[in-house]
PyMOL commands that place a pseudoatom at each C-alpha (Angstrom):
pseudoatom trace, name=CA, resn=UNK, resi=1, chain=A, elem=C, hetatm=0, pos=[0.000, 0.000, 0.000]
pseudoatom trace, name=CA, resn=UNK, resi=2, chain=A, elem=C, hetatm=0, pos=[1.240, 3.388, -0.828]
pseudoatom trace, name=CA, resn=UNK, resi=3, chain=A, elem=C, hetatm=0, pos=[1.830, 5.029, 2.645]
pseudoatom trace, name=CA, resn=UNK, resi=4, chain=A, elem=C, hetatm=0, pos=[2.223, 8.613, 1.034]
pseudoatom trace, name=CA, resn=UNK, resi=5, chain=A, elem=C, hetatm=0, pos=[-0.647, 10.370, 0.905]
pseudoatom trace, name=CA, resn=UNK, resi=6, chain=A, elem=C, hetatm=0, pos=[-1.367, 13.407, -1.232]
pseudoatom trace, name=CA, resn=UNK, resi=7, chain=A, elem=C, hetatm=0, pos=[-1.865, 16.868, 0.817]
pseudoatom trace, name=CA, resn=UNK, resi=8, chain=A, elem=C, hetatm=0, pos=[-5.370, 18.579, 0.662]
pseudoatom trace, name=CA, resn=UNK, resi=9, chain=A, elem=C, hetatm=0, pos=[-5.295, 21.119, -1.965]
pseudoatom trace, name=CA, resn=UNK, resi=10, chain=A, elem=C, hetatm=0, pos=[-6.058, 24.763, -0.448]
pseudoatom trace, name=CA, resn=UNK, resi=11, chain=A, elem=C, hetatm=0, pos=[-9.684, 24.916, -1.187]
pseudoatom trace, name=CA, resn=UNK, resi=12, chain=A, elem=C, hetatm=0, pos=[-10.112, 21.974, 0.712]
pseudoatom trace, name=CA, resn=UNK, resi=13, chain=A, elem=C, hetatm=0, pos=[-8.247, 23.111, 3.338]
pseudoatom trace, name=CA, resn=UNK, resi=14, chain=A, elem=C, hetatm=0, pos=[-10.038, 26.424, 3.228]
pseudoatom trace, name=CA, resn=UNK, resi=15, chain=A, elem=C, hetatm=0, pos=[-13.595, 24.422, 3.497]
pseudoatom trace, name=CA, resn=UNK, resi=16, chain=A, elem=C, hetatm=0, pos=[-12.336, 22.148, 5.941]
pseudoatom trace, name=CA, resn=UNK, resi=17, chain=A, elem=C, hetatm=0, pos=[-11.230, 24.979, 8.446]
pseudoatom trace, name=CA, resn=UNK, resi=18, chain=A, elem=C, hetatm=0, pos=[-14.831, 26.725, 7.713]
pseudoatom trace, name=CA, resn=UNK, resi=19, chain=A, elem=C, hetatm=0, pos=[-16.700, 23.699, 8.387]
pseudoatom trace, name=CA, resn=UNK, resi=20, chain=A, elem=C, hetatm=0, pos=[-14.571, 23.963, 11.883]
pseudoatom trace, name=CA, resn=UNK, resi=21, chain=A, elem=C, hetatm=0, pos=[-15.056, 27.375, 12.643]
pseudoatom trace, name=CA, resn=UNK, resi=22, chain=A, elem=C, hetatm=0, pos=[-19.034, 26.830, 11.900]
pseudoatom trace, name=CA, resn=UNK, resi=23, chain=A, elem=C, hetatm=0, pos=[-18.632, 23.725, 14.368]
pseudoatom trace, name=CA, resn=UNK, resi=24, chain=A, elem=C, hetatm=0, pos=[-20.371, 21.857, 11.773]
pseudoatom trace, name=CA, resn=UNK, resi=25, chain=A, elem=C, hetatm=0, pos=[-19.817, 18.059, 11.200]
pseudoatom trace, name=CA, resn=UNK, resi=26, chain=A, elem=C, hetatm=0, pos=[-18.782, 17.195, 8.037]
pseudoatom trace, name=CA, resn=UNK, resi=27, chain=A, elem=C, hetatm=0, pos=[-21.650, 14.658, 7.155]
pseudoatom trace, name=CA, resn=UNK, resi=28, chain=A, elem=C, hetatm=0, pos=[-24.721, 18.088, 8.170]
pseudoatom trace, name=CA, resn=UNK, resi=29, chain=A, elem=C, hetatm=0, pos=[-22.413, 20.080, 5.428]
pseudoatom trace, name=CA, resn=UNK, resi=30, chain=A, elem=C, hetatm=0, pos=[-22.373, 17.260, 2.586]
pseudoatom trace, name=CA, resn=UNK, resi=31, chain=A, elem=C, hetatm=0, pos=[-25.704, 17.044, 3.054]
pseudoatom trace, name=CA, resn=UNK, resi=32, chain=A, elem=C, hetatm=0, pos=[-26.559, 20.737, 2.818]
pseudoatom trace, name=CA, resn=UNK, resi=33, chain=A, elem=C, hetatm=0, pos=[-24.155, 20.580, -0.337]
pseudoatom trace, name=CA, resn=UNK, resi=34, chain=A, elem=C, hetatm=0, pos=[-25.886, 18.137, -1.913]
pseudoatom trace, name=CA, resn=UNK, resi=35, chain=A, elem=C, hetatm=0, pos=[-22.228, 15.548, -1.796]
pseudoatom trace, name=CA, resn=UNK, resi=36, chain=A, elem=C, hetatm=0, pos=[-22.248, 12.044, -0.372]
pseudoatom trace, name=CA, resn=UNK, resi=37, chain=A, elem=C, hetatm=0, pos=[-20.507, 11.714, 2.727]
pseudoatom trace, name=CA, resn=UNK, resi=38, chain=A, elem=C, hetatm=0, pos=[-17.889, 9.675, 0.972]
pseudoatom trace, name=CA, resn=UNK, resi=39, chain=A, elem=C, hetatm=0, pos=[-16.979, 12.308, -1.338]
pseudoatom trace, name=CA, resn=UNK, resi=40, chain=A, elem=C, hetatm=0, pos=[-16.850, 14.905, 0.741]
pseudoatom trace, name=CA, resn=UNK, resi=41, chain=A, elem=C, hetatm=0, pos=[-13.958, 13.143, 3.157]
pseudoatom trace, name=CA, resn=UNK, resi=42, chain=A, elem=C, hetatm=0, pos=[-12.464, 12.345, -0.379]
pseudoatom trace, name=CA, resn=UNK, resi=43, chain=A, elem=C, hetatm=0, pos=[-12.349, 16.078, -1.192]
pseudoatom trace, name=CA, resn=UNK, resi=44, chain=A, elem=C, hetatm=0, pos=[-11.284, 17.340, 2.236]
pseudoatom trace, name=CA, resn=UNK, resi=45, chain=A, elem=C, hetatm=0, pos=[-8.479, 15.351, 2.934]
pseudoatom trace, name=CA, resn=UNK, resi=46, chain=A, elem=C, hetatm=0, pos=[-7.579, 15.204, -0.954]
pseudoatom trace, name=CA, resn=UNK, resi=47, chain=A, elem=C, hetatm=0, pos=[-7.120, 11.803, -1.930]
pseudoatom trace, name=CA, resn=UNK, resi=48, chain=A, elem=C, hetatm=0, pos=[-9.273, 8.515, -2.443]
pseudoatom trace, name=CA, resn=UNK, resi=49, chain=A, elem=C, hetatm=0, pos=[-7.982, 5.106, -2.290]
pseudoatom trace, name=CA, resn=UNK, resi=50, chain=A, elem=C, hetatm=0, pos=[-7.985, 2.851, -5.498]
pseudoatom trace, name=CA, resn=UNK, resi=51, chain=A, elem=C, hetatm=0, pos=[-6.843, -0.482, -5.319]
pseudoatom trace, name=CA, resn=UNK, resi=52, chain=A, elem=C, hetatm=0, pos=[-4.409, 0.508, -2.338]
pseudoatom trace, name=CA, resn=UNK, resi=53, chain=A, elem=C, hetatm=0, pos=[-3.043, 3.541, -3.421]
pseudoatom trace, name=CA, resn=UNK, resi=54, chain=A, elem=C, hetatm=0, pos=[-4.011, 7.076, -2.455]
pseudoatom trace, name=CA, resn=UNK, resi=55, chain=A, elem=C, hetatm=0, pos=[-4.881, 9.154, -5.392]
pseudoatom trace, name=CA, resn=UNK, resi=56, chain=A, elem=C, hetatm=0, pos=[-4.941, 12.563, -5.203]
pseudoatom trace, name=CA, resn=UNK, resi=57, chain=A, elem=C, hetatm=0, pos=[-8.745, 14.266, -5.703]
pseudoatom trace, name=CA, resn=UNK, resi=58, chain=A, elem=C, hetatm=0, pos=[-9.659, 17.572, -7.405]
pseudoatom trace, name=CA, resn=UNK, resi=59, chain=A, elem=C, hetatm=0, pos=[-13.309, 18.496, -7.303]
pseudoatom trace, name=CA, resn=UNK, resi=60, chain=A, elem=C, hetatm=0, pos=[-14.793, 20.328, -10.064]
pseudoatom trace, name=CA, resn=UNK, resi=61, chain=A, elem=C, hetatm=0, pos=[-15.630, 23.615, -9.812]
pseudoatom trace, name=CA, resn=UNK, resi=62, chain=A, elem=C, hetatm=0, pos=[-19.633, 23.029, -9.060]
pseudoatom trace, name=CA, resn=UNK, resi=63, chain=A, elem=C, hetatm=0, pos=[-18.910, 20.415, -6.590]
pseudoatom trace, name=CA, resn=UNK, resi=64, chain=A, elem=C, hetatm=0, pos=[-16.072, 22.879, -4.496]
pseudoatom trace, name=CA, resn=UNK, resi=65, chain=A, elem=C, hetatm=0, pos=[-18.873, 26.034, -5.047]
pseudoatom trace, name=CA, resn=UNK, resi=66, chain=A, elem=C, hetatm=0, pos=[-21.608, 24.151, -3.372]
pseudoatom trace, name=CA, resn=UNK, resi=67, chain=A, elem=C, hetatm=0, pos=[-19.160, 22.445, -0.946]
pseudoatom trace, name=CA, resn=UNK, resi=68, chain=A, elem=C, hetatm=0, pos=[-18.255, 26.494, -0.366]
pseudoatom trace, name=CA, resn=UNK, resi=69, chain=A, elem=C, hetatm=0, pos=[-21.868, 27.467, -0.356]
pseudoatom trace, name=CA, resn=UNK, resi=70, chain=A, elem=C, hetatm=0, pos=[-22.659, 25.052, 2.451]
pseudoatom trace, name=CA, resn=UNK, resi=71, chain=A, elem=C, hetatm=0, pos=[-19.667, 26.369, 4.753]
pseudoatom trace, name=CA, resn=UNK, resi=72, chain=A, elem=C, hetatm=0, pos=[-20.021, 29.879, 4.002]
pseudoatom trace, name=CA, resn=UNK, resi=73, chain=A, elem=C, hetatm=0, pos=[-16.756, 30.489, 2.371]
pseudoatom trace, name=CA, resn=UNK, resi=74, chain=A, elem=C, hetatm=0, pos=[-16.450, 33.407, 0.014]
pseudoatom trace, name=CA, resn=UNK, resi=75, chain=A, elem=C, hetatm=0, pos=[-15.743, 33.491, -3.497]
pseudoatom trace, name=CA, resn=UNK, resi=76, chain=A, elem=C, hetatm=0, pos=[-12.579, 35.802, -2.872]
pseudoatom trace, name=CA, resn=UNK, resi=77, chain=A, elem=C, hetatm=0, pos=[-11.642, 33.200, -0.438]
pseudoatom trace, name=CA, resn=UNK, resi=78, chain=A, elem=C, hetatm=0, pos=[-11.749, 30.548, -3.256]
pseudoatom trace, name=CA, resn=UNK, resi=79, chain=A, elem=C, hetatm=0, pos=[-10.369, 32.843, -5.813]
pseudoatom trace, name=CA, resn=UNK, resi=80, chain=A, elem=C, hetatm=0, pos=[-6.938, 33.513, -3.204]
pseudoatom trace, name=CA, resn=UNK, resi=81, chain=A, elem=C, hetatm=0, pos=[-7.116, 29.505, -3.045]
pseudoatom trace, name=CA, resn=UNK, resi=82, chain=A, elem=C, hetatm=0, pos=[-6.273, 29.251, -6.688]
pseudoatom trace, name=CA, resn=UNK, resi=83, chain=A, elem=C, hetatm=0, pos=[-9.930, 28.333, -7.586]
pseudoatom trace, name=CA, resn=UNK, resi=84, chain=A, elem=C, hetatm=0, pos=[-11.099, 30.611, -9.632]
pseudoatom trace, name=CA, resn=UNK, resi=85, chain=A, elem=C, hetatm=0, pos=[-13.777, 28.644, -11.419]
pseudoatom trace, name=CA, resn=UNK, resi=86, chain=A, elem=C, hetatm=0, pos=[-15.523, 27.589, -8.544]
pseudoatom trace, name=CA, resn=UNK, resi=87, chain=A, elem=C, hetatm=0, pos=[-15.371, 30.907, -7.385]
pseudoatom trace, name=CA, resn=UNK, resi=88, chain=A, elem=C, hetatm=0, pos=[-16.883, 31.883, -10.625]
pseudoatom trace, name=CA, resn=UNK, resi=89, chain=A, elem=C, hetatm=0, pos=[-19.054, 29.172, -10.078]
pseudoatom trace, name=CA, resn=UNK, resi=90, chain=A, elem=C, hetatm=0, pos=[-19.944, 30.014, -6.626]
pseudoatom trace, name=CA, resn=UNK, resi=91, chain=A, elem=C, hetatm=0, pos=[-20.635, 33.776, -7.821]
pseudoatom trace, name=CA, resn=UNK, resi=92, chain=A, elem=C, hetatm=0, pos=[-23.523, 31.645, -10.166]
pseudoatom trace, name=CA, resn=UNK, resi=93, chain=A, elem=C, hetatm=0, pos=[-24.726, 29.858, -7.853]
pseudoatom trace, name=CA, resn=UNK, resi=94, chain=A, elem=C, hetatm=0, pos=[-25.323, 33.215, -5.662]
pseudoatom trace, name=CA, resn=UNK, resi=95, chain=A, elem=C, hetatm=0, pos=[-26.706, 35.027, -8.155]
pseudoatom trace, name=CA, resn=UNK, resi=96, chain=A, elem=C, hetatm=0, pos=[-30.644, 35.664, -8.727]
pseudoatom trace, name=CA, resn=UNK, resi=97, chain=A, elem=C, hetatm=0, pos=[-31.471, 34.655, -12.285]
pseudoatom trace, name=CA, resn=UNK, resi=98, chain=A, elem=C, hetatm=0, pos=[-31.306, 37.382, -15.108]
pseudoatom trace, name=CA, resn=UNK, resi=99, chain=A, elem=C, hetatm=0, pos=[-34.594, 38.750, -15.637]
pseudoatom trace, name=CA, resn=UNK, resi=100, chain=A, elem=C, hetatm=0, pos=[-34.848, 39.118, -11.545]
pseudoatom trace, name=CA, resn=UNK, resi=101, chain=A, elem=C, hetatm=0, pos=[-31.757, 41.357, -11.810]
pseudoatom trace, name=CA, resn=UNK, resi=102, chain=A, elem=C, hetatm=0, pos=[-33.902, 43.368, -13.904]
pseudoatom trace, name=CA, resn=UNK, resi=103, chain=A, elem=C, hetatm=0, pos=[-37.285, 44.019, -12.117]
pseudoatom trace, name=CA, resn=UNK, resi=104, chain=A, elem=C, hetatm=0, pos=[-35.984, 43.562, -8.648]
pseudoatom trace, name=CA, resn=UNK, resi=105, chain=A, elem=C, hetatm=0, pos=[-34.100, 46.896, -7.120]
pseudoatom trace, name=CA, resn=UNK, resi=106, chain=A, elem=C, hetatm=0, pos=[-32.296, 44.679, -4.441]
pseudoatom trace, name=CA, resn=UNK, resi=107, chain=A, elem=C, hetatm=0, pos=[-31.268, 41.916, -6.381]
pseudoatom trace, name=CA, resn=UNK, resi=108, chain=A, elem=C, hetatm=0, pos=[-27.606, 43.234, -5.910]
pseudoatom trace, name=CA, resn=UNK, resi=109, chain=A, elem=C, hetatm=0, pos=[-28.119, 44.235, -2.479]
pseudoatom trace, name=CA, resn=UNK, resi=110, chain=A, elem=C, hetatm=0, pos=[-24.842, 42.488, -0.249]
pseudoatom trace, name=CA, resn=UNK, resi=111, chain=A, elem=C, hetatm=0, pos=[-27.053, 42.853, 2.747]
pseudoatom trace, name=CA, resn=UNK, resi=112, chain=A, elem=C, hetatm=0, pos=[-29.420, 40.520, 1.131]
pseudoatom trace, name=CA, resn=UNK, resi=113, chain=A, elem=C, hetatm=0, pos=[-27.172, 38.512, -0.657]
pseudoatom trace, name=CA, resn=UNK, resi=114, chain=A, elem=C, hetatm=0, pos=[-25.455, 37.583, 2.765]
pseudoatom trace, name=CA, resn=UNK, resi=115, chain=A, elem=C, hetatm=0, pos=[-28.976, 36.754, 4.528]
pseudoatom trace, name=CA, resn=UNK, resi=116, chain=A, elem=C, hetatm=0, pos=[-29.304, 34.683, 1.609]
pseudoatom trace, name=CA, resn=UNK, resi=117, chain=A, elem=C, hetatm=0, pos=[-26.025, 32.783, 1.457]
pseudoatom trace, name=CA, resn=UNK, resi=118, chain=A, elem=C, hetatm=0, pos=[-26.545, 32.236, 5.341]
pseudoatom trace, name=CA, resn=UNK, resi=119, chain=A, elem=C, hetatm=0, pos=[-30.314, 31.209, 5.027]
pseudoatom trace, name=CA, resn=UNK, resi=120, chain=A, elem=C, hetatm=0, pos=[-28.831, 28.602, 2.137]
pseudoatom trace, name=CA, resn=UNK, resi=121, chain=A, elem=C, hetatm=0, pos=[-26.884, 26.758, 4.725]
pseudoatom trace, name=CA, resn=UNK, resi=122, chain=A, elem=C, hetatm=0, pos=[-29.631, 25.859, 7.151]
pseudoatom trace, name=CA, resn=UNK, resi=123, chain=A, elem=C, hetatm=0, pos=[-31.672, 22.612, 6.705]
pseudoatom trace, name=CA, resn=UNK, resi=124, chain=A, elem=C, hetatm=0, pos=[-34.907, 23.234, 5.374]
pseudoatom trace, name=CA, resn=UNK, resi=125, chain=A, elem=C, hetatm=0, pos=[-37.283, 23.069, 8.378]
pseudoatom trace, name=CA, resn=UNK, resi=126, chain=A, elem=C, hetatm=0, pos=[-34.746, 25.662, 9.880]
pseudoatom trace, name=CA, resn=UNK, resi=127, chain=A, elem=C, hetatm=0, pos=[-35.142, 27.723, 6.540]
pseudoatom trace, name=CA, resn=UNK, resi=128, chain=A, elem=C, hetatm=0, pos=[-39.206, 27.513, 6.799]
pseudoatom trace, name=CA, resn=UNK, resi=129, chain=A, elem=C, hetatm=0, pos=[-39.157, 28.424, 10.877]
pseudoatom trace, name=CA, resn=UNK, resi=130, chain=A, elem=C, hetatm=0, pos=[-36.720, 31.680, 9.698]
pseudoatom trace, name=CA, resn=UNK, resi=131, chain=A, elem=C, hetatm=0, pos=[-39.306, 32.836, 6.827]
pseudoatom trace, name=CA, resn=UNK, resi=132, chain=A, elem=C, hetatm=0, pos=[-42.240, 32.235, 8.871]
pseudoatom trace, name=CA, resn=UNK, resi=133, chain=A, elem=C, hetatm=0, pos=[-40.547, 34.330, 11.646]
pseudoatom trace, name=CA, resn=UNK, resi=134, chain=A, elem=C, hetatm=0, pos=[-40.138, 36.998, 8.819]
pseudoatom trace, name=CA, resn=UNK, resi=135, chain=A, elem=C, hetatm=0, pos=[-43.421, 36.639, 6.649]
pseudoatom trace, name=CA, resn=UNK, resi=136, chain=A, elem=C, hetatm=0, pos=[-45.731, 39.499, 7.000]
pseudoatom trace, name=CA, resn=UNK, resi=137, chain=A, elem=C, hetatm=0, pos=[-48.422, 40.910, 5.291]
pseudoatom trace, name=CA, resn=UNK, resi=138, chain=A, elem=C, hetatm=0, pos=[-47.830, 43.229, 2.809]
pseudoatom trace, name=CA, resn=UNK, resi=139, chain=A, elem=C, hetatm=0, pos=[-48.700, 46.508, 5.505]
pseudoatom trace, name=CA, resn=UNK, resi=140, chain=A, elem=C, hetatm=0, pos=[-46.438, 49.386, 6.205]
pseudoatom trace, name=CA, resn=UNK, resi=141, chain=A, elem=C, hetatm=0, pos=[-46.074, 50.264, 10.523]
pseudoatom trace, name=CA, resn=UNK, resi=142, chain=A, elem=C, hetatm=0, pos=[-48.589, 52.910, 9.881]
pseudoatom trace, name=CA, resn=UNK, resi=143, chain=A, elem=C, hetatm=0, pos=[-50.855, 50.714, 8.175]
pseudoatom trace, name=CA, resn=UNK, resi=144, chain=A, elem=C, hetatm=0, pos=[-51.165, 48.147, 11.322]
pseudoatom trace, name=CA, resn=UNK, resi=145, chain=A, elem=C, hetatm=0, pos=[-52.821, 48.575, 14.195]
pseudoatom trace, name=CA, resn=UNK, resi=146, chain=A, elem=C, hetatm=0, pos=[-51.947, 48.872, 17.506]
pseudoatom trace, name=CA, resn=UNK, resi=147, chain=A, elem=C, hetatm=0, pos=[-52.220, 45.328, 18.508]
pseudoatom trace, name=CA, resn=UNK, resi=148, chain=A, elem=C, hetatm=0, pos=[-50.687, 44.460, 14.908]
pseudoatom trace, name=CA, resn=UNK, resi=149, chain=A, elem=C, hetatm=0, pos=[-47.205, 45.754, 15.704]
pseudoatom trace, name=CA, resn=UNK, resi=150, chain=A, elem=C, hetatm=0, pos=[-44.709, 42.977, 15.835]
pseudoatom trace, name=CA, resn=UNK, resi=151, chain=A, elem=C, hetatm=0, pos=[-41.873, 42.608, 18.407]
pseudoatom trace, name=CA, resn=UNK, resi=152, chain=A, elem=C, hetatm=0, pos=[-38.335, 42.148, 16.962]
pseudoatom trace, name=CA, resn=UNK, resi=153, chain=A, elem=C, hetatm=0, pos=[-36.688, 39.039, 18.461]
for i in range(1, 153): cmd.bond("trace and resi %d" % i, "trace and resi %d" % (i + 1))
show_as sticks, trace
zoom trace
C-alpha cells in the first residue's frame, strides 16, 4: 500500500477549516451541499484510495462552489485559493437569475445577498421556521394597528 498520501489542496483546506469554525460536522455540510458523505472526506483530505493507493482528488468547480456554499466560504476566499472557477461558479450559484436582476431593485443588495447565502446553509425546516418568523403581510407600521405591531426578536 502506498503510505504517502497526497496533501489537501487549499480549497479543501479552506472548506475544511470553515466547516470547523461553523462547528459543523462534516456529514450536516455534505448534506446541505448536496455531496455524499464519501466524497466529501475524499475532497477534504484530498485523496481517495484505489486499489491501495491514495490518489490525489480535485473536485470540479460546481462540486467545491456548493461544498463552499454550504460552509459559508467566500468566493474571494476561493479565488486567493487558486480556484477561480468555482469561485466563478460560486458567484452563479449566488446570483438571482437574469430577468430578476432586472425588475428587482435589491437583487444586488450584499445585505441581502449575505442573509441569503446564510439562510442557504440551514436545513430546510430551519429555513421555513426563519421565513415564517419573517413573513408578513404586505402593511407598512402605519398601516397596522396597535395590537398588529410585531416585536423584533
Amino acid at each position: 500500500m502506498d503510505a504517502q498520501k497526497p496533501a489537501p489542496p487549499p480549497e479543501a483546506v479552506l472548506i475544511r477549516d470553515a466547516l470547523k469554525e461553523l462547528r459543523m460536522s462534516g456529514r450536516e455540510a455534505a448534506r446541505r451541499s448536496g455531496v455524499s458523505d464519501s466524497r466529501w472526506r475524499q475532497i477534504i483530505h484530498g485523496y481517495q484510495t484505489v486499489s491501495g493507493n491514495h490518489v490525489p482528488v480535485v473536485a470540479p468547480a460546481e462540486t467545491v462552489a456548493r461544498m463552499a456554499q454550504a460552509t459559508q466560504v467566500t468566493a474571494d476566499e476561493l479565488r486567493k485559493a487558486g480556484r477561480a472557477d468555482a469561485a466563478d461558479e460560486l458567484d452563479r450559484l449566488s446570483a438571482p437569475p437574469p430577468s430578476e436582476r432586472a425588475s428587482n431593485p435589491y437583487a444586488d443588495d450584499q445585505h441581502i445577498n449575505a442573509i441569503a447565502a446564510l439562510l442557504a446553509t440551514l436545513p430546510p425546516e430551519a429555513q421555513d421556521e426563519v421565513l415564517r418568523r419573517v413573513n408578513r403581510p404586505g402593511l407598512t407600521r402605519e398601516q397596522e394597528g396597535p395590537g398588529e405591531r410585531r416585536r423584533a426578536g
